[in-house]
N, C-alpha and C positions, 0 to 999 in steps of 0.2 A: 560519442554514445549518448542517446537519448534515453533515459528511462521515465516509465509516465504510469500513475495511477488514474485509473477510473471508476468510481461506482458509476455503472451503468444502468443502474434499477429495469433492472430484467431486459426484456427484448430485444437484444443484444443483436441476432439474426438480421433485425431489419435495420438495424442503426449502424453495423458494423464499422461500415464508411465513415463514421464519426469517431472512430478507434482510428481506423487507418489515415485519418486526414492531416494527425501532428506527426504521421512518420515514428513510431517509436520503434527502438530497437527492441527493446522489451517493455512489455507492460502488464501490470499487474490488475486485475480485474473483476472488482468485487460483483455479487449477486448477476450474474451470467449465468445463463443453462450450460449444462452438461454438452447439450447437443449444437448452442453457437459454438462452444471449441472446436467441436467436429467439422462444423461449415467453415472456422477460419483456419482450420487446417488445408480445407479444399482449397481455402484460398492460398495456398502454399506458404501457409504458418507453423511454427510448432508452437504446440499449446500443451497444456495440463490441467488438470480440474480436481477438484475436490467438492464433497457435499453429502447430504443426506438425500433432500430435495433434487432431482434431477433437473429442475427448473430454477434452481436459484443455488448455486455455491460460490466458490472462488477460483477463478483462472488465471492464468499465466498467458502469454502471448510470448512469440519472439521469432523477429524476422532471422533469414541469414546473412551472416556467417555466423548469430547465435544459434546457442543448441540449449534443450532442456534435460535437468538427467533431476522428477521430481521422487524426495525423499517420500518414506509410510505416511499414511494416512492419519493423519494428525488426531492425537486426543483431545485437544485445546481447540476451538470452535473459533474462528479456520486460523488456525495459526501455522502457514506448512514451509517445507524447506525445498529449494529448489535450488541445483546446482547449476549455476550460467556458465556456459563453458561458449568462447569465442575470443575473439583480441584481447578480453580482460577478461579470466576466469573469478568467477565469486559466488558465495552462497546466498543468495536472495532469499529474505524471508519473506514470504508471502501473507495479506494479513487482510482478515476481513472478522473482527472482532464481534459477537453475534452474543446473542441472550442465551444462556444454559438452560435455563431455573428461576424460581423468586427470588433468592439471595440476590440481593445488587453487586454485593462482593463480590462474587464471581463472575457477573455478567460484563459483557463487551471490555470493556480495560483488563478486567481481572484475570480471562481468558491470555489475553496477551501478557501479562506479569505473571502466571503460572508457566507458561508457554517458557519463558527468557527464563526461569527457576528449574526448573523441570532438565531444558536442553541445554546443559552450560558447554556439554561438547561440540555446541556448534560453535561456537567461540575457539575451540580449541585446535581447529582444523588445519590452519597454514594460511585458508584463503581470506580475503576480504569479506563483510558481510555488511549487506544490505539489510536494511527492512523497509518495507515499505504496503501501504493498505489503506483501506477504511480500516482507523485504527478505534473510532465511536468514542473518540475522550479528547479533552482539552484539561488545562489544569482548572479551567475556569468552572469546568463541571465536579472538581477533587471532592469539595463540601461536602461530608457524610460517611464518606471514604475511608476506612483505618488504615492499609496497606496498600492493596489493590488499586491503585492510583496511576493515573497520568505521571504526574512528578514522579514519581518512584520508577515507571518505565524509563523515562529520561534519564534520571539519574543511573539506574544500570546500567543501561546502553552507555553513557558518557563515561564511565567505567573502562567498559571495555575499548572505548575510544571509539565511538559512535554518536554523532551530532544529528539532528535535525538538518538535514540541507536548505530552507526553505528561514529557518529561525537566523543559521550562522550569516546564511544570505542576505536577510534585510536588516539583521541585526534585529531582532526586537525578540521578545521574550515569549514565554510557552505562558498563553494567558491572556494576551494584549496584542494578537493579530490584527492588521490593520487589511490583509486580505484572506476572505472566507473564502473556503472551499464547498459549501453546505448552505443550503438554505430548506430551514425546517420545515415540510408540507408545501415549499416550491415559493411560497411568498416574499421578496425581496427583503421584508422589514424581520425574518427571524432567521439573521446568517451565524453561521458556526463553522469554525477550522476545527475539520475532523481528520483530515486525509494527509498522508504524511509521505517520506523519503526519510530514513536515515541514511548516512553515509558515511563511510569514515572518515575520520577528522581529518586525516592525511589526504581525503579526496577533495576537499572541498578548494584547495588551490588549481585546481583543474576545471573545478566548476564555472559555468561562460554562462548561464542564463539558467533562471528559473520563473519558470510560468505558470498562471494559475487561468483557466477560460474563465470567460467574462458571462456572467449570468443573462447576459440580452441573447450571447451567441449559444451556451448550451443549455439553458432552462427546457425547452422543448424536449430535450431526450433525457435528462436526467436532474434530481434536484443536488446532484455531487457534479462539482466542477474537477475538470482534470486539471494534475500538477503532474508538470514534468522538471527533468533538471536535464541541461547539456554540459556534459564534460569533455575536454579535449581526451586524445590518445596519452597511454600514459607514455 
C-alpha cells in the first residue's frame, strides 16, 4: 500500500498526472477544487471533498480495490474523517490545517488540536487510524504557542499510538528535519516540513520506503512536495 500527501496549490485538473505518476493507493490532497475530484473521478477514482471555496478545499483520492465511505462535514478547518475500506480497512484522517480568524491559537495547528480534542471517538473505533495532510506546523514554528501546538499534536497522537512515519523513519526529531516538504513562496533558500503521515506505531515494521519529491522535479506545480510511505500487506 502506497499512501501519499499532496498540496497541490490549486490546479489540480491540468496537473492531475503529477498525482497519478507515484501510483498511490490513496492520497490525501490539500487545496484541490471541488470539481478536479469530479475529473479524477472520471478518471475511475473515488474521491471526496470538502470546503467552502469550491476552488480550493481538501480531497481524498483512492484507486481500486480502495473505497471511500467520507464522515460529516468537519467543523475544524479541514480536519475530516474518511473510512478506507480495502485489504487494510482504517480511518484516515484527512488534514489540511487552514487559518479561521486572527487568533493564532486557533489557526492552522490549533484547528488540528481541537479537531484530535473535540473527536476522541475516533480513536475509539476498533480500526487503525491514519493522519495525514498539510498539517501548516512544525515544532520549530511552536514559539508563541500556549497549547495549540505542534508538540502537543505529537504528543496526543503518540498517546494513542500514533507516530510520525517520516520522523520514526529517519530517526530524527520534530524540529530538526533534514528533508522539507515546503518551500515558502517557491524559493529553494526558505524550506519547511509541513506535510506529514501519521501511522501507527505497530505500522511502521511494514513500512519499505518513505519519499519526499525533489524540489528540481515538483517546483513547477507546486511549492509542497509530495511524501508518500510504502508498506507491505499486513
Amino acid at each position: 500500500m502506497r499512501l501519499l500527501v499532496w498540496n497541490c496549490r490549486m490546479g489540480l485538473v491540468k496537473k492531475r498526472h503529477r498525482l497519478y505518476e507515484p501510483r498511490p493507493d490513496v492520497a490525501v490532497v490539500p487545496e484541490c477544487s471541488r470539481d478536479a475530484m469530479k475529473v479524477c473521478q472520471a478518471d475511475g477514482f473515488q474521491t471526496c471533498w470538502w470546503g467552502n471555496n469550491k476552488n480550493k478545499g481538501l480531497g481524498v483520492v483512492a484507486t481500486r480495490p480502495w473505497t471511500l465511505e467520507p464522515g460529516k462535514s468537519p467543523r475544524q478547518k479541514w480536519i475530516a474523517p474518511v473510512w478506507v475500506r480495502g485489504p487494510q480497512d482504517f480511518l484516515l484522517i484527512a488534514v489540511w490545517a487552514s487559518v479561521v480568524g486572527t487568533l493564532r491559537e486557533n489557526n492552522y495547528v490549533g484547528q488540528t488540536y481541537a479537531a484530535l480534542l473535540r473527536h476522541a471517538h475516533w480513536f475509539s473505533g476498533g480500526l487503525p487510524v491514519v493522519m495525514g495532510g498539510d498539517l501548516n506546523s512544525n515544532s520549530s514554528l511552536d514559539p508563541g504557542r500556549k497549547i495549540r501546538k505542534h508538540a502537543t499534536v505529537v504528543e496526543l497522537l503518540g498517546e494513542r499510538g500514533i507516530v510520525s512515519a517520516y520522523h520514526s523513519y529517519f530517526r530524527e526529531e520534530h524540529g530538526a528535519e533534514a528533508r522539507p516538504t515546503y518551500y515558502f513562496w517557491h524559493p529553494e533558500q526558505r524550506p519547511f516540513h509541513l506535510d506529514y503521515i501519521f501511522l501507527p506505531r505497530s505500522w511502521m515494521e511494514r513500512v519499505t520506503n518513505l519519499g519526499i519529491g525533489s524540489f528540481k522535479t515538483w517546483r513547477a506545480v507546486s511549492d509542497h512536495m509530495p511524501v508518500w510511505v510504502d508498506m507491505k500487506d499486513d
